[in-house]
C-alpha positions as CSV (number, residue, x, y, z in Angstrom):
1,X,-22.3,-162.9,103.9
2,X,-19.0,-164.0,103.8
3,X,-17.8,-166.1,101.1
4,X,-17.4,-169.8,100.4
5,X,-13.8,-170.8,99.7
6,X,-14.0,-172.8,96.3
7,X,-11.9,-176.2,97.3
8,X,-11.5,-178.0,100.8
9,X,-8.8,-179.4,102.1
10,X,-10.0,-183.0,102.7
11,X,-7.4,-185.4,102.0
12,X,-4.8,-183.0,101.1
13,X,-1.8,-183.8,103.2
14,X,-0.3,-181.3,106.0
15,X,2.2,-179.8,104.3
16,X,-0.2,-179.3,101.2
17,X,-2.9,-178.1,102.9
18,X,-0.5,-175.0,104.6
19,X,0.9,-174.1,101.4
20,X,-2.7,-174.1,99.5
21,X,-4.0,-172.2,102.7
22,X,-1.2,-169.9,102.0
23,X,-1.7,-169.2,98.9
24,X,-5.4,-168.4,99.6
25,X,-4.2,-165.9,101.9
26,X,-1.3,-164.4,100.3
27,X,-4.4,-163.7,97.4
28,X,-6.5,-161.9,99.8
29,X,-3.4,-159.8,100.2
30,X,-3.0,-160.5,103.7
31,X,0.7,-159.5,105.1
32,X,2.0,-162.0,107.3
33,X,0.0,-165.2,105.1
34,X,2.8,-167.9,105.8
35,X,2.6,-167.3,109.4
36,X,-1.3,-167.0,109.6
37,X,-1.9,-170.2,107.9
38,X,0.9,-171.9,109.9
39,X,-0.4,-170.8,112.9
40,X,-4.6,-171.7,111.8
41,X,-3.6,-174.8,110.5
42,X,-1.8,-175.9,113.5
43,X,-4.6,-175.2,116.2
44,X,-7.0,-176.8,113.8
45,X,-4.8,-180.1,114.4
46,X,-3.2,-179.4,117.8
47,X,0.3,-179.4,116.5
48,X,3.0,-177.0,117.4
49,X,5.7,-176.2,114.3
50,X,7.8,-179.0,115.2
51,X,4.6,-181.4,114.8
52,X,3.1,-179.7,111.5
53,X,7.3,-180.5,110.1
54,X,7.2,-183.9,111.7
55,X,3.5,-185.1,110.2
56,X,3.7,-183.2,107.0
57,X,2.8,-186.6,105.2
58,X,-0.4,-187.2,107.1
59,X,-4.0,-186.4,105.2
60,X,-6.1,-184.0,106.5
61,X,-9.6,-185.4,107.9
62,X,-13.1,-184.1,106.6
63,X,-13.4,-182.1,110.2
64,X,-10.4,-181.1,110.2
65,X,-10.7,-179.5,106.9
66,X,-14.2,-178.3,107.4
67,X,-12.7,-176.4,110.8
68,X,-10.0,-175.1,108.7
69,X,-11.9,-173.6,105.9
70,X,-14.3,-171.9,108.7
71,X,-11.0,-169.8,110.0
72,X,-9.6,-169.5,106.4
73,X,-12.9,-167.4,106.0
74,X,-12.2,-166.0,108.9
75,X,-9.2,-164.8,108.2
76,X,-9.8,-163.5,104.8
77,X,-12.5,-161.4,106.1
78,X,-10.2,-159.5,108.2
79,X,-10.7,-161.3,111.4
80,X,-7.2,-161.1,113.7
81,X,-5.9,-164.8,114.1
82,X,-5.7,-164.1,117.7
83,X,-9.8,-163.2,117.9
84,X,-10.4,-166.4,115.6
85,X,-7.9,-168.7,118.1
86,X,-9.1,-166.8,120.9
87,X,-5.5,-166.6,122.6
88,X,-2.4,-164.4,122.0
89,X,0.9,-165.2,123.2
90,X,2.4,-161.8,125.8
91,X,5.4,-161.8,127.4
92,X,5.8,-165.5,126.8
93,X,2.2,-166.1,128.3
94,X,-1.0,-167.1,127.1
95,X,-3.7,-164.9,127.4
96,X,-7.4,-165.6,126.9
97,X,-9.3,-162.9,125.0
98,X,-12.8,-161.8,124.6
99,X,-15.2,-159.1,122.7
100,X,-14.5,-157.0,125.7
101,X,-10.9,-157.0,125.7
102,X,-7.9,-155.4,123.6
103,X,-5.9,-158.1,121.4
104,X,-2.4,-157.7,123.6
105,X,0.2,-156.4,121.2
106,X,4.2,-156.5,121.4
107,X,4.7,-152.9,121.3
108,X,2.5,-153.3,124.9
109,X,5.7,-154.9,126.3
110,X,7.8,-152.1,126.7
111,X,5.3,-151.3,129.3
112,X,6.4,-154.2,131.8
113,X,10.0,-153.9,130.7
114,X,9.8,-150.3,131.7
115,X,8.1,-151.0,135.1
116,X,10.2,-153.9,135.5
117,X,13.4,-151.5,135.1
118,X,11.7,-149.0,137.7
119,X,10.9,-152.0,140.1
120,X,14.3,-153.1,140.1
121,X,15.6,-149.8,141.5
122,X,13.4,-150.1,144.7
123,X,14.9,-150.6,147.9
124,X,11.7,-150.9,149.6
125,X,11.2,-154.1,152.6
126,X,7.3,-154.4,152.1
127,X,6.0,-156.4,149.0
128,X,4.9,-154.3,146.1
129,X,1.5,-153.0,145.6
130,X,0.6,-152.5,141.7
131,X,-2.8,-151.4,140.1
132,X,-2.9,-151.6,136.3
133,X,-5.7,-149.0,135.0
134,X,-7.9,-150.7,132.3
135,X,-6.9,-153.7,132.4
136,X,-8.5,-155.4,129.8
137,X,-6.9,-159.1,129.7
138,X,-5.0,-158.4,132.6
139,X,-2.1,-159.3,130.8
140,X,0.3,-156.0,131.6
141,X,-0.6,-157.1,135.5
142,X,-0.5,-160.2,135.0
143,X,3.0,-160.5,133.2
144,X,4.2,-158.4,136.3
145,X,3.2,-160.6,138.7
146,X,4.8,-163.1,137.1
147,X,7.9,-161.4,136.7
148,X,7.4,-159.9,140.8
149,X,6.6,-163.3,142.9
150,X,5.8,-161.5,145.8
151,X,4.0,-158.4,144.3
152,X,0.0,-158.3,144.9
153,X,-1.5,-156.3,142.1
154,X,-5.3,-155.1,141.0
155,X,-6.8,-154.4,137.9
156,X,-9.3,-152.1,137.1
157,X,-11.8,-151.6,134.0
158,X,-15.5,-150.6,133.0
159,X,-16.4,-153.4,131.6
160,X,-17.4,-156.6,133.4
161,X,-16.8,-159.0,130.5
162,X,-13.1,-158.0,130.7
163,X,-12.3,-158.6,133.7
164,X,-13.9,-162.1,133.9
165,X,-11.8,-162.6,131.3
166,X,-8.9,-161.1,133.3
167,X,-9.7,-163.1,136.6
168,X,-9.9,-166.6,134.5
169,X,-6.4,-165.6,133.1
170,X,-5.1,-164.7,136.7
171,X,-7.1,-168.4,137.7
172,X,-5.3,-170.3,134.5
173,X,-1.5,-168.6,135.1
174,X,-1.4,-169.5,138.4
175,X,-1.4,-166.0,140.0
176,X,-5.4,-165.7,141.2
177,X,-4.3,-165.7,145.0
178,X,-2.3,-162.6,143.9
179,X,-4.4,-160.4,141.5
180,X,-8.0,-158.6,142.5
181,X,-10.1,-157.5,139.8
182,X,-12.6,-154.3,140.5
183,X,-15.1,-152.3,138.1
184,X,-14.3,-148.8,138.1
185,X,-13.9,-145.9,136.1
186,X,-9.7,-145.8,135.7
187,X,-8.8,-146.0,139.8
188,X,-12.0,-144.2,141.2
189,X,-12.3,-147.3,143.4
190,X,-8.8,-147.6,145.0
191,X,-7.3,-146.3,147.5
192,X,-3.8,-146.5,147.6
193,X,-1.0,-146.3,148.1
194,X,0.8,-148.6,145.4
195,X,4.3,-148.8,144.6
196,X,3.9,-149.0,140.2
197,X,0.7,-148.1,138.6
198,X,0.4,-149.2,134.8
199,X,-2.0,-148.7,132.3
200,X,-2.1,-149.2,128.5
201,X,-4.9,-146.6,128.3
202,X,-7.1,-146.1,125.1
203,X,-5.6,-143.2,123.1
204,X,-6.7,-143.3,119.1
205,X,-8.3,-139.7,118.3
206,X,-12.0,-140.2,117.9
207,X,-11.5,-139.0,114.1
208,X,-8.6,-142.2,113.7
209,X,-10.6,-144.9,114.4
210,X,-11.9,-145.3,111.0
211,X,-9.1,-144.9,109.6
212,X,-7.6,-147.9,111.4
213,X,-7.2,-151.5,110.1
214,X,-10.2,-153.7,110.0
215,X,-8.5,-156.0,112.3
216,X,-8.3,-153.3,115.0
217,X,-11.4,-151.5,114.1
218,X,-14.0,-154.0,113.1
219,X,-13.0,-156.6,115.8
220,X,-11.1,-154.6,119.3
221,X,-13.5,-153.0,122.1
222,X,-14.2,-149.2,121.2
223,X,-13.8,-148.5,124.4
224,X,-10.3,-149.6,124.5
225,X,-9.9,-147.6,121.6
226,X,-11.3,-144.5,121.8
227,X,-9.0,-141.4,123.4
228,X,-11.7,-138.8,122.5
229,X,-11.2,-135.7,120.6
230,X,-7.7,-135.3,120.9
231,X,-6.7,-138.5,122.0
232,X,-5.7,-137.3,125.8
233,X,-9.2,-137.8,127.7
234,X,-7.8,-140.9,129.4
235,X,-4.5,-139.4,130.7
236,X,-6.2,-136.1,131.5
237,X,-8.4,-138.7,133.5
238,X,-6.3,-141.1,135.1
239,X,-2.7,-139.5,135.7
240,X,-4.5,-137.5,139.0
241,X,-6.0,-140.1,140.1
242,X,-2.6,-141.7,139.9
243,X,-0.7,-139.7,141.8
244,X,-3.2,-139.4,144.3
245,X,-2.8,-143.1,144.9
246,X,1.1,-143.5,144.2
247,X,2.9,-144.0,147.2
248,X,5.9,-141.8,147.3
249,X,8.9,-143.0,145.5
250,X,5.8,-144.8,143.3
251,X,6.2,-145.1,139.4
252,X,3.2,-144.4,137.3
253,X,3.9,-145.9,133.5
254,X,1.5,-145.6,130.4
255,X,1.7,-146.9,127.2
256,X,1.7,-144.0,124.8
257,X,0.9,-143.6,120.8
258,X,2.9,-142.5,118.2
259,X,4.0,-139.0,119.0
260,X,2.2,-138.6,122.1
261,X,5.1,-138.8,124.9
262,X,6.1,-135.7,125.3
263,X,2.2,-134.8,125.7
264,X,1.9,-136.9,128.4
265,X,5.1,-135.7,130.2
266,X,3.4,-132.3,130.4
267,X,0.5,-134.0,131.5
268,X,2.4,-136.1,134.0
269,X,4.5,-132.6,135.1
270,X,1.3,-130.8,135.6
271,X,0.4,-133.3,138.1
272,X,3.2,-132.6,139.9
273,X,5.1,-136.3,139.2
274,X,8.9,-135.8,138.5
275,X,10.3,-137.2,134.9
276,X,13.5,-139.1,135.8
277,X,14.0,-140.6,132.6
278,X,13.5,-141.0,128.9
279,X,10.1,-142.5,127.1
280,X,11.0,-146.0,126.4
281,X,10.6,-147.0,122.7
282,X,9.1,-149.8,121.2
283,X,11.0,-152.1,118.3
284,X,10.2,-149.6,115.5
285,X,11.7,-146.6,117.4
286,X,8.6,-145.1,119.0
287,X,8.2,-143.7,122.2
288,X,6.0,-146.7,123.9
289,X,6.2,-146.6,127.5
290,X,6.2,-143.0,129.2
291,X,6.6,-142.8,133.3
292,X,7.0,-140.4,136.0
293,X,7.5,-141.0,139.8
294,X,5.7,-139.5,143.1
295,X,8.7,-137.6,144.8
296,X,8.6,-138.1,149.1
297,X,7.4,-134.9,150.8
């Protein structure tokens, strides 16, 4: 059962209220406590920073401190703030989550700046064609097609629940009239060609996943997760089936974990797709984003 906190927050003012939630969080030994109880206590109010600094003065109502204590619990029990707020902020755009679906991450990023690097070199006339295997939110396609006004992309994943959730986020950016959602093991159901295939696939060895934090383990899709024994399955899987639907000159670029690159180059070799450039790594250093191109008969 998870536990009571001992005070509310009813009458406390704003500014009071953040630092005592704060506190509360710092003592559950919670990294990044200032932010998370900014962040909590403004969608419990509606504000944004500049309103929390702006109405620090103002007392808390009795709902609003009730709702506040519910995601303080939340919180402390390990919840992610995104899965409690049920958004998260990628590539500068809101995305909708749900039990199905991967919390998107920042390290996901160098994904679409790699493709968006790779796009840029095109000289193609036709509009681009991109699939983006496992799509989960849809938020790698979807920043894409934001980034690529007259690109048409799909998204593929098993699970149904995700990409409702991906088609609502398509409906609520704006970009539904360009993005197709189909159930599918990786790209079993397309058929090609497309010009940049993506895919942040899952790639935790079976044996890790306890091992991760309870925010990722107790509260992101095992599915999404899991990368089987070795952590490879879903590249073994869907790098074939990617360059059977690259057109040529096509890019195919997966997000990789930490030391897995230059596994996935071999993979990627194997499967006869040409390495024309470095991994791309992520903000801490790592190689993130690993891609490979379809070379013209």
């Amino acid at each position: 059962m998870t536990r009571r906190m001992g005070s509310p927050f009813t009458g406390q003012s704003i500014e009071s209220a953040r630092r005592a939630l704060a506190a509360r969080l710092k003592a559950a030994q919670l990294d990044e406590a200032e932010q998370d109880a900014r962040v909590l206590l403004g969608a419990v109010l509606g504000l944004d920073l500049t309103g929390l600094i702006a109405q620090a003065a103002r007392p808390l109502t009795a709902a609003e401190a009730s709702r506040l204590v519910q995601h303080a619990e939340r919180r402390i029990a390990g919840e992610p703030v995104a899965r409690i707020l049920g958004t998260r902020e990628f590539w500068g755009l809101p995305f909708r989550l749900s039990e199905a679906t991967l919390v998107p991450r920042p390290d996901t990023e160098t994904v679409v700046e790699l493709a968006l690097e790779i796009f840029r070199e095109r000289n193609a006339a036709h509009p681009p064609r991109i699939a983006d295997i496992g799509t989960g939110s849809g938020a790698i396609l979807l920043a894409l097609l934001h980034e690529i006004p007259d690109a048409f992309g799909i998204g593929t994943d098993l699970s149904l629940s995700a990409l409702v959730t991906a088609r609502d986020n398509a409906a609520a950016l704006g970009l539904a009239d360009r993005a197709a959602f189909v159930a599918c093991s990786y790209a079993a159901a397309l058929s090609g060609p497309f010009d940049l295939i993506v895919s942040n696939p899952p790639y935790i060895p079976s044996a890790e996943i306890p091992k991760l934090s309870i925010e990722v383990r107790e509260h992101d899709p095992h599915l999404a997760l899991d990368g089987g024994n070795d952590g490879y399955d879903a590249y073994r899987a869907l790098i074939p089936q990617a360059t059977d639907r690259l057109a040529p000159g096509g890019a195919l670029v997966v997000e990789a974990g930490q030391g897995q690159a230059r596994n996935i180059e071999t993979l990627m070799a194997a499967a006869a797709l040409s390495l024309d450039r470095p991994p791309k790594a992520d903000l801490a250093g790592i190689s993130r984003a690993v891609s490979a191109r379809k070379m013209p008969p």
